[in-house]
C-alpha positions as CSV (number, residue, x, y, z in Angstrom):
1,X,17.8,31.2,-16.9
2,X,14.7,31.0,-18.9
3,X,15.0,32.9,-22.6
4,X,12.2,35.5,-23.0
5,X,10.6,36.3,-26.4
6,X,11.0,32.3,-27.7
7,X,8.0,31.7,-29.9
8,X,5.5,28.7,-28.6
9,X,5.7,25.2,-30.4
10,X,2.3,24.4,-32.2
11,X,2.4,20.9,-31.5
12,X,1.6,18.5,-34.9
13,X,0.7,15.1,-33.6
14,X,0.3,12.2,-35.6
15,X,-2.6,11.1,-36.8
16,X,-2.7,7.8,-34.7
17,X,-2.2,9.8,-32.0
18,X,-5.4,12.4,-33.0
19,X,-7.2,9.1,-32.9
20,X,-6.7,8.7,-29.1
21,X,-9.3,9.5,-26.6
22,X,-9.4,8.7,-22.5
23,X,-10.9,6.1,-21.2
24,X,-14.3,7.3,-19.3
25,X,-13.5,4.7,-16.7
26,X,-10.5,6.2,-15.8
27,X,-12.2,9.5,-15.8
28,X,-14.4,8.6,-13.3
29,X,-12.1,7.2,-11.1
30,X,-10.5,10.6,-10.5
31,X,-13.6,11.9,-9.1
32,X,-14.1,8.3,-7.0
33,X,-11.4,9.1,-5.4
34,X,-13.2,11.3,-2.9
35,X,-14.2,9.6,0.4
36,X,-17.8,10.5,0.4
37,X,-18.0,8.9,-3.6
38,X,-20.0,5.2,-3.3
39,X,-17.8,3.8,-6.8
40,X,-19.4,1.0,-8.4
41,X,-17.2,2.2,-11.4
42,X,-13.7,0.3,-11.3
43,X,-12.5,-2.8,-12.1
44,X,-10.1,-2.9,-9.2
45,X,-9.3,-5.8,-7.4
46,X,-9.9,-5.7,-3.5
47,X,-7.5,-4.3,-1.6
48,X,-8.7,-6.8,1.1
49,X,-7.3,-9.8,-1.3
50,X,-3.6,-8.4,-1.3
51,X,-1.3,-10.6,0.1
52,X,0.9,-8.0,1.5
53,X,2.8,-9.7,4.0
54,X,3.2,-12.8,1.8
55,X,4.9,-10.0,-1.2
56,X,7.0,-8.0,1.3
57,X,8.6,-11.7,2.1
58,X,8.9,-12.6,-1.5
59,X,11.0,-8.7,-2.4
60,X,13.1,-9.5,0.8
61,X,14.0,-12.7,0.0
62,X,14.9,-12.0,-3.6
63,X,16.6,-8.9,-2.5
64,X,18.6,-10.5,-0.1
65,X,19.7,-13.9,-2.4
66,X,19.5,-12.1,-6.1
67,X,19.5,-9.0,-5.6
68,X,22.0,-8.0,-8.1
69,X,20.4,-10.2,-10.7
70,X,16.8,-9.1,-9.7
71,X,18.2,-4.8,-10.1
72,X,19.7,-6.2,-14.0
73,X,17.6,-5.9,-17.7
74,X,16.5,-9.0,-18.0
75,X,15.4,-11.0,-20.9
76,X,12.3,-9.5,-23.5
77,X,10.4,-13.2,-23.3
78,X,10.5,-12.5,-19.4
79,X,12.0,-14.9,-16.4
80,X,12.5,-18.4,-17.2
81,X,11.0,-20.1,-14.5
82,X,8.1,-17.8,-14.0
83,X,7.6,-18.4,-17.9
84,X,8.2,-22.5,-17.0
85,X,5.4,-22.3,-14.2
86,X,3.1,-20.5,-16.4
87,X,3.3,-23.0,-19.6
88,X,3.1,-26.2,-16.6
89,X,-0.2,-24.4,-15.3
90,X,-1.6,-24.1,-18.7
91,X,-0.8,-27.7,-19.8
92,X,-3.9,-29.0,-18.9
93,X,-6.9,-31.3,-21.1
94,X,-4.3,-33.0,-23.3
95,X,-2.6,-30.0,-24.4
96,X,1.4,-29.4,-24.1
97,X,1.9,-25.5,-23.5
98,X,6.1,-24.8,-23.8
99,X,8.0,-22.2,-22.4
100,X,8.7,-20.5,-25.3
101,X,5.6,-19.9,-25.9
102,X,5.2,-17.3,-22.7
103,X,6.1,-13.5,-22.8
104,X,5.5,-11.6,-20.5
105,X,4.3,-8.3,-20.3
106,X,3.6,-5.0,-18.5
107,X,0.0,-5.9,-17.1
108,X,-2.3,-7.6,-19.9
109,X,-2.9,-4.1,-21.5
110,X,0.3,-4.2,-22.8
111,X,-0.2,-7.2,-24.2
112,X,-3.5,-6.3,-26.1
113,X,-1.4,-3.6,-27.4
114,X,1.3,-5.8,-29.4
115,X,-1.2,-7.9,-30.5
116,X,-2.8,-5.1,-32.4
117,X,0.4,-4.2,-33.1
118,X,1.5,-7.0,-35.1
119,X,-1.8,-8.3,-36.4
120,X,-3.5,-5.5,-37.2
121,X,-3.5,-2.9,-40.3
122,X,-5.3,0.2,-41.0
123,X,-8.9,-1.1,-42.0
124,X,-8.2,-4.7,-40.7
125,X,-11.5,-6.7,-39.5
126,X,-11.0,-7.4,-36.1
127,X,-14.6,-9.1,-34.5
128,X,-15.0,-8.2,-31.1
129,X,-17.9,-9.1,-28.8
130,X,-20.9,-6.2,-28.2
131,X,-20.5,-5.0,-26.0
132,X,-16.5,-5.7,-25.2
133,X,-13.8,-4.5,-23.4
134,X,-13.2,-1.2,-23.4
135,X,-9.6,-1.2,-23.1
136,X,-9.2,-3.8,-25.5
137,X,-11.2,-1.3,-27.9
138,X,-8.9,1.4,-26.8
139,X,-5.9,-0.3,-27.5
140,X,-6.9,-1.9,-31.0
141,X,-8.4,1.6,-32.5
142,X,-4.8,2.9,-32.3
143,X,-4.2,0.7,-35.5
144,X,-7.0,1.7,-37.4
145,X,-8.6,-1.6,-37.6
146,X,-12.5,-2.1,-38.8
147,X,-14.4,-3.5,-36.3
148,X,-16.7,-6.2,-36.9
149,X,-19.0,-6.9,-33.9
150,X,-21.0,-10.2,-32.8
151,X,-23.9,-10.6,-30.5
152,X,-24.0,-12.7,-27.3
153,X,-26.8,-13.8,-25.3
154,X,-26.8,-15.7,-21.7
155,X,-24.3,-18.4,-22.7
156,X,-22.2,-15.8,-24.0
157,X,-21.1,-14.8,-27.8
158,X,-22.5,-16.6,-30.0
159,X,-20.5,-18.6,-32.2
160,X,-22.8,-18.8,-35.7
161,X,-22.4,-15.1,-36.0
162,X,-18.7,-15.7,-36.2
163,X,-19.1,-18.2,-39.0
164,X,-21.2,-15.7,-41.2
165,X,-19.0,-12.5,-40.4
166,X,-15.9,-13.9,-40.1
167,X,-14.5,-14.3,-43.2
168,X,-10.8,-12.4,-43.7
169,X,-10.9,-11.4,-40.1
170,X,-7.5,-10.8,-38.9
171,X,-8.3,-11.9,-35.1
172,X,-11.5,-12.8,-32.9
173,X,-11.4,-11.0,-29.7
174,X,-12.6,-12.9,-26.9
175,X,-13.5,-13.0,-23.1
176,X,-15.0,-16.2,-21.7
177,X,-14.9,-16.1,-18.5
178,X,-17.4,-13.3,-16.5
179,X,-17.0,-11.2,-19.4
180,X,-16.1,-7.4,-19.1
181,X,-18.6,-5.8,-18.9
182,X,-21.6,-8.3,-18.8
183,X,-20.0,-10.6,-16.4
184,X,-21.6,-13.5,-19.2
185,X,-19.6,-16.7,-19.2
186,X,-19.0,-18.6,-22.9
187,X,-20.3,-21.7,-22.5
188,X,-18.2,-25.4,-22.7
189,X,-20.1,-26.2,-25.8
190,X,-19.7,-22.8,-27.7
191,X,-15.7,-22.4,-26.1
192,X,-15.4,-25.8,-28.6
193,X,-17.7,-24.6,-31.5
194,X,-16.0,-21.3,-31.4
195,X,-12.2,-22.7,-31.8
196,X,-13.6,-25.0,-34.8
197,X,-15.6,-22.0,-36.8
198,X,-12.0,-19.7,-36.1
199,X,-9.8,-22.8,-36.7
200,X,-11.8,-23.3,-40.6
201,X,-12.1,-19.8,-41.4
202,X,-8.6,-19.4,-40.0
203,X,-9.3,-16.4,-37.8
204,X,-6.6,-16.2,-34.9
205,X,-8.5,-16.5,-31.4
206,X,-8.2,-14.2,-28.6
207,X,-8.6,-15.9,-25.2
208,X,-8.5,-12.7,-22.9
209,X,-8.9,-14.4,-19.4
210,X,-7.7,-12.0,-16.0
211,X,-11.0,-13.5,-14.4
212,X,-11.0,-17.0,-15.5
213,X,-9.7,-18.3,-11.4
214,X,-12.4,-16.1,-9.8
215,X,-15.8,-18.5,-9.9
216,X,-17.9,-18.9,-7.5
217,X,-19.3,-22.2,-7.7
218,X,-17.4,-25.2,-9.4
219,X,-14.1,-25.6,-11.1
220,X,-13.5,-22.8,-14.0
221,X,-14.3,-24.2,-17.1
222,X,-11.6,-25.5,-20.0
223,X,-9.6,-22.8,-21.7
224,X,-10.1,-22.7,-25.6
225,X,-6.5,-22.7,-25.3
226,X,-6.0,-26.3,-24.4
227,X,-8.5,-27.1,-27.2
228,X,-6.4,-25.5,-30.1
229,X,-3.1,-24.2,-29.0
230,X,-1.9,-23.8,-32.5
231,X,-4.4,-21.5,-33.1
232,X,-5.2,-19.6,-29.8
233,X,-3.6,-16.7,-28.3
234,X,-4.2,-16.8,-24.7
235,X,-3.5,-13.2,-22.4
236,X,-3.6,-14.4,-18.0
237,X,-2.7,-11.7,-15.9
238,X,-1.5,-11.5,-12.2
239,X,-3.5,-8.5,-11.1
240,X,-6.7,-10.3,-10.2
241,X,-5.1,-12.9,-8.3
242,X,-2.3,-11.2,-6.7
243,X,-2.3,-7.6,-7.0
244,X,-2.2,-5.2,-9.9
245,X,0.5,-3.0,-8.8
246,X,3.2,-5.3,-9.7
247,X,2.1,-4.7,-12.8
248,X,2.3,-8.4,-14.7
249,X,0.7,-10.4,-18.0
250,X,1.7,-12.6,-20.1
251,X,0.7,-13.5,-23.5
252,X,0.6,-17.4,-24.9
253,X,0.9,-17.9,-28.4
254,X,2.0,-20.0,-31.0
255,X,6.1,-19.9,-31.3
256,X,6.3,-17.7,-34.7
257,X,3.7,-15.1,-33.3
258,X,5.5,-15.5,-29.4
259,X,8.6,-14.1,-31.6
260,X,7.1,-11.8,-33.4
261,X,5.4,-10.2,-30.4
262,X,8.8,-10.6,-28.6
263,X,9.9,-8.1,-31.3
264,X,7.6,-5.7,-30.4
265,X,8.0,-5.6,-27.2
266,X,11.6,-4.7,-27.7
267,X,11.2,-1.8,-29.4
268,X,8.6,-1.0,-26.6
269,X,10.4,-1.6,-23.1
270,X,13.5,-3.7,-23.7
271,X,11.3,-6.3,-21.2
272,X,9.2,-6.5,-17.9
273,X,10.9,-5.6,-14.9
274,X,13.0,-8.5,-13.8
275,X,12.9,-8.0,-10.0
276,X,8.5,-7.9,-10.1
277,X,8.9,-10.9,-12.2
278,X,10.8,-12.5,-10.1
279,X,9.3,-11.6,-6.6
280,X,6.1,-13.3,-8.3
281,X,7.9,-16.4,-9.2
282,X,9.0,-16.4,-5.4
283,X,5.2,-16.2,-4.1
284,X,3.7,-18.3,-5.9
285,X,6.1,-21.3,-6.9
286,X,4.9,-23.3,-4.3
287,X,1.2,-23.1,-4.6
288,X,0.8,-20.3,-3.0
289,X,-2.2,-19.5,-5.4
290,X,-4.1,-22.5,-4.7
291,X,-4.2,-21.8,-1.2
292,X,-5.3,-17.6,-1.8
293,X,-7.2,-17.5,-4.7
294,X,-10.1,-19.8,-2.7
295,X,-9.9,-16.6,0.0
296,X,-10.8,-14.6,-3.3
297,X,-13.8,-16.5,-4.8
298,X,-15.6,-17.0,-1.3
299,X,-14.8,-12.9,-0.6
300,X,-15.9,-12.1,-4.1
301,X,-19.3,-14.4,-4.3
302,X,-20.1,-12.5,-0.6
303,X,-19.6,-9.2,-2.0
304,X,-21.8,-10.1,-4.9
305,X,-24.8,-11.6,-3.7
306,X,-24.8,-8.9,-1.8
307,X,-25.3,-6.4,-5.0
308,X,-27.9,-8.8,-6.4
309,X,-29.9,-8.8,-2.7
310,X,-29.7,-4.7,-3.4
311,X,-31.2,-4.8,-6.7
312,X,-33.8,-7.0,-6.1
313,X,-35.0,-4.5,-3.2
314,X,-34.3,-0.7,-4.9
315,X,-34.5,-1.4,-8.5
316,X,-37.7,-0.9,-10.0
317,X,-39.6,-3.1,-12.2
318,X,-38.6,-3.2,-15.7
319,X,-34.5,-3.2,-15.3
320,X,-32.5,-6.4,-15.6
321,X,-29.4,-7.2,-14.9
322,X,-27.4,-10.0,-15.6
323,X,-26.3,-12.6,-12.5
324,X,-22.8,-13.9,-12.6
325,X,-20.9,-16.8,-11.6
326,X,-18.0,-15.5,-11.4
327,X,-15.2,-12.6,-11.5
328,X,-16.5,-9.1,-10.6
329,X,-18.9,-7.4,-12.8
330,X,-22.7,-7.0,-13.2
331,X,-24.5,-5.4,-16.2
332,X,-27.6,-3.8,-16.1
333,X,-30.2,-3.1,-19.0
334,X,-33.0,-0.3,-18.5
335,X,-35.6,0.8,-20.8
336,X,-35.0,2.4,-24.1
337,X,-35.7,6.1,-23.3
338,X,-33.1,5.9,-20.0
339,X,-29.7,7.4,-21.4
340,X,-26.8,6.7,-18.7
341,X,-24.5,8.5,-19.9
342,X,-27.1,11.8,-18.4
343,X,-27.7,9.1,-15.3
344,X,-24.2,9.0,-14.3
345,X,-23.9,12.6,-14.2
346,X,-26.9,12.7,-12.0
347,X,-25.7,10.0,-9.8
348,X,-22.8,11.4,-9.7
349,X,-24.8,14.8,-8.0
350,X,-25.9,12.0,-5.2
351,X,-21.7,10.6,-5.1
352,X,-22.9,7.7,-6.6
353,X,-20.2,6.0,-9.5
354,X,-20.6,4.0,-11.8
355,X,-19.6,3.3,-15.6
356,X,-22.3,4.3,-18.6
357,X,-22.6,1.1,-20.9
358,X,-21.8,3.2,-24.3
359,X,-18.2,3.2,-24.6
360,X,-18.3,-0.3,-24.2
361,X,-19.7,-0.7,-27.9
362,X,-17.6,-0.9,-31.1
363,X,-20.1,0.5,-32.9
364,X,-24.4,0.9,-32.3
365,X,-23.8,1.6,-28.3
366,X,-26.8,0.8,-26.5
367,X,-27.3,3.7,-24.5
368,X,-29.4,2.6,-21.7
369,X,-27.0,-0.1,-20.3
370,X,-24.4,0.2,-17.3
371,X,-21.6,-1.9,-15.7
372,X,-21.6,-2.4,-11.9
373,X,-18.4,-3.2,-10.2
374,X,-18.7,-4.5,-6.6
375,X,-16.1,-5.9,-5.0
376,X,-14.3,-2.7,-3.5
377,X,-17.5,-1.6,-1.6
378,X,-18.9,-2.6,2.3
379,X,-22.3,-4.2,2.4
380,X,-23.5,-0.8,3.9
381,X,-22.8,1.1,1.0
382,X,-23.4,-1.2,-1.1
383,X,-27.1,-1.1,-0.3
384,X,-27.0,2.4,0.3
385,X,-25.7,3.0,-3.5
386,X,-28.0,0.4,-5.2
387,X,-30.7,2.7,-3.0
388,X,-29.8,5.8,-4.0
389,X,-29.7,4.6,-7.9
390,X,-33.1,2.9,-7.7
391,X,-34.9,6.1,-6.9
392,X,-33.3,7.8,-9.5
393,X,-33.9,5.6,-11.8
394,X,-37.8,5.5,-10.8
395,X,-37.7,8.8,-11.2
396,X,-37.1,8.6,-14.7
397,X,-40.2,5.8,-15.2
């Protein structure tokens, strides 16, 4: 029976957690959810991609063969073959990637988490691309760090600005590969420039790749971890080349920061679940992945030629937008005076989604960029979107 009379509780939160603020994206995706809402806004994965037959095989058959083992806590470091088949993946271009060097975690996210975790303190320089992933930016302000940002161009960030701001930086953060949210690739020449400048000034490098399998054209290029493993920290994810909802990352590091992380992680979950971890390992342990993720790229490179087609027919003269090779993501510049942040709200009016470019900026947002996400969208409305944005936007001209 509930007591009457019993005075309320005026909550006192920490100040870390006064710091924290929601992420717009997911914002916006609770109004995308209605039908009539065209969403260029999330990052999701097509649902046309999931392999759902080939996953309902792989829980039955661990189920039915390990099922007592796949229900039981598992290990922090994660499953040891699915850790094995990750390190033999990522042994490529000379470089030797061991077991113990794999944790897994729950989705990337929580891997960019312990990473701030243990290498960041209140008013630590962390460099970060600009603009950057917003969830990486999310997940590192929670430890106070200073942010230190550095500017890319077509071939992606540029390594020189590293050299002249990265002195006493506790980590570069990094996505090479059809960056979020530019959809800009780091090229081979500046992947190897970039490990040198972090490997003299002693900066730990962030490889954050959940795209890096998904180009168009071509093989994807080399990882930065094969060119330095001592001094790379690499984050893969399974959610772009399986499906998301099984919820599964894994972080590659040197061994005294794999352990270290492992600590963490500990006092955070115990450890990944054992039966998704294993389920995966089932799927994919016979190159299941080299047969799907092809499906993937040819669906994806579709979908966005597609999106290009539309803005070169509805967008007017004077906005730009970037054209990738890969992944899922297209940025779009428009003239000073255009503030999306007031356009989304407006587009929104017309069920039109998509994500303003602001909150992808550690600091100095540019206010009159956007990211375009089009992979969960038909062709139809698609164009009919990219339309419906165009003349708002020449409205404001």
């Amino acid at each position: 029976m509930k007591r009457e009379n019993i005075p309320q509780i005026e909550w006192q939160f920490s100040e870390r957690a006064q710091q924290l603020k929601s992420s717009i994206i997911r914002e916006i995706l609770k109004v995308t959810q209605r039908p009539e809402v065209i969403s260029f806004a999330g990052g999701l994965p097509s649902p046309n991609t999931f392999p759902a037959e080939r996953m309902r095989a792989g829980f039955d058959k661990i189920l039915s063969t390990s099922g007592t083992t796949a229900l039981q806590y598992g290990p922090t470091d994660g499953y040891p073959p699915l850790r094995e088949f990750i390190a033999n993946s990522l042994s490529k271009n000379g470089a030797t990637i061991l077991p113990e060097q794999v944790l897994m975690v729950s989705g990337s996210q929580q891997g960019l988490d312990l990473i701030g975790k243990v290498l960041l303190d209140e008013g630590s320089k962390a460099i970060v691309e600009t603009p950057s992933y917003l969830g990486a930016l999310q997940a590192f302000s929670v430890y106070q760090p200073k942010f230190e940002s550095v500017a890319m161009d077509e071939h992606g960030l540029r390594p020189a600005d590293v050299a002249a701001k990265g002195k006493d930086a506790r980590l570069l953060y990094c996505l090479p590969n059809f960056q979020n949210p530019t959809g800009l690739t780091l090229s081979e020449d500046r992947r190897a420039e970039l490990v040198d400048v972090c490997a003299a000034l002693r900066i730990p490098l962030l490889e954050d790749d959940p795209y890096g399998a998904l180009c168009y054209r071509g093989e994807p290029l080399p990882t930065m971890l094969s060119m330095n493993p001592d001094g790379v920290i690499y984050m893969g994810s399974f959610s772009k080349v399986l499906t998301p909802g099984v919820r599964l990352g894994y972080v590659v590091a040197p061994v005294p920061l794999a352990r270290k992380l492992e600590q963490a992680k500990q006092a955070a979950d115990l450890h990944t679940a054992q039966l998704t971890q294993m389920v995966v390992h089932e799927v994919i342990k016979d190159g299941f992945l080299s047969e799907h993720i092809p499906t993937i790229r040819t669906f994806y490179s579709g979908q966005c030629d597609i999106m290009l087609d539309a803005l070169r027919k509805f967008f007017p003269a004077g906005v730009t937008w970037t054209k990738p090779d890969g992944g899922v993501f297209i940025w779009v510049r428009f003239p000073k005076h255009i503030d999306t942040m007031a356009l989304s709200n407006e587009a929104l009016a017309q069920n039109v989604a998509f994500v303003p470019g602001a909150p992808f900026y550690a600091d100095n947002p540019e206010t009159n960029t956007l990211r375009l996400s089009f992979v969960t969208v038909s062709r139809e409305r698609i164009y009919e979107g990219i339309e419906k944005l165009g003349k708002l936007i020449a409205s404001k001209l």
